[in-house]
N, C-alpha and C positions, 0 to 999 in steps of 0.2 A: 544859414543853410549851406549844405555843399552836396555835392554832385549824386551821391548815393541818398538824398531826401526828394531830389526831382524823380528819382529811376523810380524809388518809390510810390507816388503820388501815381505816376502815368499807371504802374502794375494795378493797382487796385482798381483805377479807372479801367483798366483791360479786361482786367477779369470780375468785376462787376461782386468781389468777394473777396474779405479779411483774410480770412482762411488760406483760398486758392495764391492770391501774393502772395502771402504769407510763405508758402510751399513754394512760390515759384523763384521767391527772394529767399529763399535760406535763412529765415530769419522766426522767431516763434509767433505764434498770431498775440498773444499778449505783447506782447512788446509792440509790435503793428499796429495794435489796437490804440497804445498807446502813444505812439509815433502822431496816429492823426490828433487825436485828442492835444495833442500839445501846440502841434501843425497849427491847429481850427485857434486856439486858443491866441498863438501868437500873431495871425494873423485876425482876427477879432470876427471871424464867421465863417460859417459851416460851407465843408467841403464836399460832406458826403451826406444821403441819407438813406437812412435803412426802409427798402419797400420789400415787403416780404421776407425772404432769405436774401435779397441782394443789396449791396450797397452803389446805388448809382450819385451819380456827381449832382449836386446844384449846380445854379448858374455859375458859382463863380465858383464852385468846382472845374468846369467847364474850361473856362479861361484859366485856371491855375497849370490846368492841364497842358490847355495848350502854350502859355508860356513856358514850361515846363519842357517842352518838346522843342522849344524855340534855343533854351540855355542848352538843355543836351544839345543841339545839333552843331551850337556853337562850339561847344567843350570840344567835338569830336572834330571839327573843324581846325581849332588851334593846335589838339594835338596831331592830328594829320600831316599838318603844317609844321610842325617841331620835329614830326618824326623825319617827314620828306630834308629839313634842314640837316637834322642831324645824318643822314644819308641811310639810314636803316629803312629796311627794306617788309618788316614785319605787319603785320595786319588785317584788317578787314574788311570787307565787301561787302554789301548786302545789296541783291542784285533780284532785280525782277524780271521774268523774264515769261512770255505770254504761254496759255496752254496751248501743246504741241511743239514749242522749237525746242524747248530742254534739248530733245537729241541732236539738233544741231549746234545747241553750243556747247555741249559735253563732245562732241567730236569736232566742231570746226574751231570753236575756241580755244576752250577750256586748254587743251596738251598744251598752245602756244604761249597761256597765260602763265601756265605751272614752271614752265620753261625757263622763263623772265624771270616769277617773283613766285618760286618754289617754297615759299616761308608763308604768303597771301593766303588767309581762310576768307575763301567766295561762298554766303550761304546765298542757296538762289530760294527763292521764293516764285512758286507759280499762281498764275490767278488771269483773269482777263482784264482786258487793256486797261479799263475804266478804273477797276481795282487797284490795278498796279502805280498810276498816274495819280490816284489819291495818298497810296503810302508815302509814293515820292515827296507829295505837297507834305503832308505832314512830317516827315523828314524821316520815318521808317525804313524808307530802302535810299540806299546814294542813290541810284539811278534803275531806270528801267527799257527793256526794249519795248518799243509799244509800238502799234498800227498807225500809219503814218495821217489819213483821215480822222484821228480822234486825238489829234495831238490838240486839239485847239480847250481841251477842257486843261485848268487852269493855267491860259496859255501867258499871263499878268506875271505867274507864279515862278513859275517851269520855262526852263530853254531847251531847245533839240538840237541835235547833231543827225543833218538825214544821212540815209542809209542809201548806196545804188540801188535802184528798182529793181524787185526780181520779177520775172517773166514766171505766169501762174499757165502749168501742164496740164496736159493732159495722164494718167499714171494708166499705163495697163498692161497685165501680168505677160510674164515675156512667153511667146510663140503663140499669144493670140490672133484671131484671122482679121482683126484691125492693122497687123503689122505690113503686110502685101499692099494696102491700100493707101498707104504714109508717102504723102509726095517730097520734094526737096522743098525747102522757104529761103531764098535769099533775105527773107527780114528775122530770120530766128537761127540758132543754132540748132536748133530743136526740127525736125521734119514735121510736116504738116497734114494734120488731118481733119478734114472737112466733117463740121458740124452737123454733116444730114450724115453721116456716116456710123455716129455712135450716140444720136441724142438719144436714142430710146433704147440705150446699156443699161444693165441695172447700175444704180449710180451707190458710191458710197459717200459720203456726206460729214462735213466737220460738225461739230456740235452747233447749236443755233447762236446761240451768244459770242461766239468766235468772229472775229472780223472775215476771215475768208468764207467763213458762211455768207456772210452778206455780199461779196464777191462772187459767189459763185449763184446765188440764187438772182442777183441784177444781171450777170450773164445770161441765164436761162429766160429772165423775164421779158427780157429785149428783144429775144427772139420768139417769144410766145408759145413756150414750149414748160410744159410741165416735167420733173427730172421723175424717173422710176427710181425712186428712194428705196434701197436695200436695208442701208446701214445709217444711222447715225451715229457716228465717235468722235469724242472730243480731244482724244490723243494719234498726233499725226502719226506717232510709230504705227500705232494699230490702224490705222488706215493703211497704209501702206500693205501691212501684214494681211487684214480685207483683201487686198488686190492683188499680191501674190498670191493667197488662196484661192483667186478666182472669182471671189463672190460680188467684182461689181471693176467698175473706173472710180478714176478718183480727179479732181481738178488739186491742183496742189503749187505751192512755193518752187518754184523752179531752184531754190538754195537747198533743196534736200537734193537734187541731183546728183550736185558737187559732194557729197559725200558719199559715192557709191562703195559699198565696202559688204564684202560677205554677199547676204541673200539679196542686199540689193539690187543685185544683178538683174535677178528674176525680176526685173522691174524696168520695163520700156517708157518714154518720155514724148509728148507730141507737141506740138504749138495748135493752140486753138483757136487762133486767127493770122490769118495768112500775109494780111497788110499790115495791122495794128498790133504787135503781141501786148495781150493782157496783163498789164502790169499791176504789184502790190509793194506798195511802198510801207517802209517801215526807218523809226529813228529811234536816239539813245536816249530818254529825258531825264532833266535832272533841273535841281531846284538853283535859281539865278543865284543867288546868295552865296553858294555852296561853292567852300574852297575842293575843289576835285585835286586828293593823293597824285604823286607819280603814278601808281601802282595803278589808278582808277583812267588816269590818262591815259596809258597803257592799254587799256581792255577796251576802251574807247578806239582807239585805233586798230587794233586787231580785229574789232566788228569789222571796222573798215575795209581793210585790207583783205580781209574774209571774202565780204559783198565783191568787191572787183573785181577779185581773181577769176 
């Protein structure tokens, strides 16, 4: 077996059909067809089987798969490792990153990565936390940014590098009549505005399944207060955009701040507790095993250096 029989085996497990690998490997579906049949043959039982139009795995399709995924991540590991020796700078990324912050690391990252390792293909992959933390285990993506509360799913697996805490705002559209009322906060950079002030704003709201949804709805709950739900969106750009157009507040990552640029302007910032700022933690995960590139080193630290600033 070699490298291009594992890539194989995983496609058809993915795509649950001959055909579709077939197409997605460049390769003819006879010949694929034939690939398994030899595969099953040599290894003395069945991989796949036919239910309906789909080919799903048996048991020990299963586990072929998954060792399968164990040799690739190896292979990718040693070359990694050969490439970093031999000092070239060329490669690959595959990077998860949760729904909503893309725009922050398409602008807070990203320019400072290209800069470094201008040769580096970063494909990012969106999805939420729990999503993302599974690719990593199975060794799909090098690493992922995840919500720092949900790091403990396969925590055996996976190691984390934490993130500085960002301080979760208040977002509201600039020369609204909330802004006269914004006291100073010696515990925020952020000015403060009291919680009887704007509970009952129409609110614009992250998608449910988002970890700052659940930040923001334990906030509401503690105070016994139901939010005047306007919006639900699961993309923080369009949140924001919500709130410049006026149609509500927003509680939000105090790291979209830092990158005010353009219309962000039109976009004012509070502290929502006066003693304690509300904090969202977040880290980098990636699988113990896993020899991490220079290049991946690299983008590791610039999250860093990002968060501090």
């Amino acid at each position: 077996m070699n490298v291009r029989d594992f890539e194989y085996i995983i496609e058809i497990a993915n795509q649950r059909s001959i055909s579709k690998a077939a197409a997605s490997l460049f390769v003819s579906q006879p010949a694929l067809s034939k690939y398994v049949q030899r595969m099953e043959e040599s290894l003395g039982v069945r991989l796949f089987q036919r239910v309906g139009k789909q080919f799903i795995p048996t048991y020990a399709g299963e586990r072929c798969v998954e060792k399968a995924r164990q040799i690739l991540s190896l292979h990718e590991q040693m070359v990694n490792e050969m490439r970093d020796i031999s000092m070239s700078r060329a490669g690959k990324i595959a990077l998860g990153v949760p729904m909503g912050r893309t725009d922050f690391f398409m602008s807070g990252i990203m320019p400072r990565f290209r800069t470094q390792y201008p040769q580096v293909v970063v494909d990012i992959y969106e999805g939420n936390t729990r999503r993302l933390l599974r690719q990593v285990h199975s060794g799909e993506l090098a690493m992922a940014l995840c919500n720092y509360n949900d790091v403990d799913l396969f925590s055996d697996e996976l190691r984390y590098v934490d993130l500085s805490p960002e301080e979760m705002v208040l977002a509201v559209p600039a020369g609204h009549a909330l802004e006269r009322l914004a006291v100073p906060n010696l515990n925020s950079r952020f000015p403060y505005l009291d919680f009887e002030l704007w509970k009952n704003e129409p609110f614009i709201m992250p998608s449910p399944v988002q970890h700052t949804r659940t930040l923001i709805d334990t906030f509401f709950h503690r105070r016994g207060v139901v939010p005047n739900i306007a919006l639900n969106i699961g993309n923080l750009s369009q949140i924001f955009n919500a709130v410049r157009h006026g149609l509500g507040v927003s509680i939000t990552p105090s790291i979209a701040e830092a990158r005010r640029e353009g219309e962000q302007f039109r976009l004012n910032y509070y502290s929502i507790d006066a003693e304690a700022p509300y904090k969202f933690r977040s880290a980098i995960a990636m699988r113990r095993d896993r020899y991490l590139s220079v290049p991946e080193q690299a983008l590791i630290r610039i999250f860093q250096d990002s968060q501090n600033e």
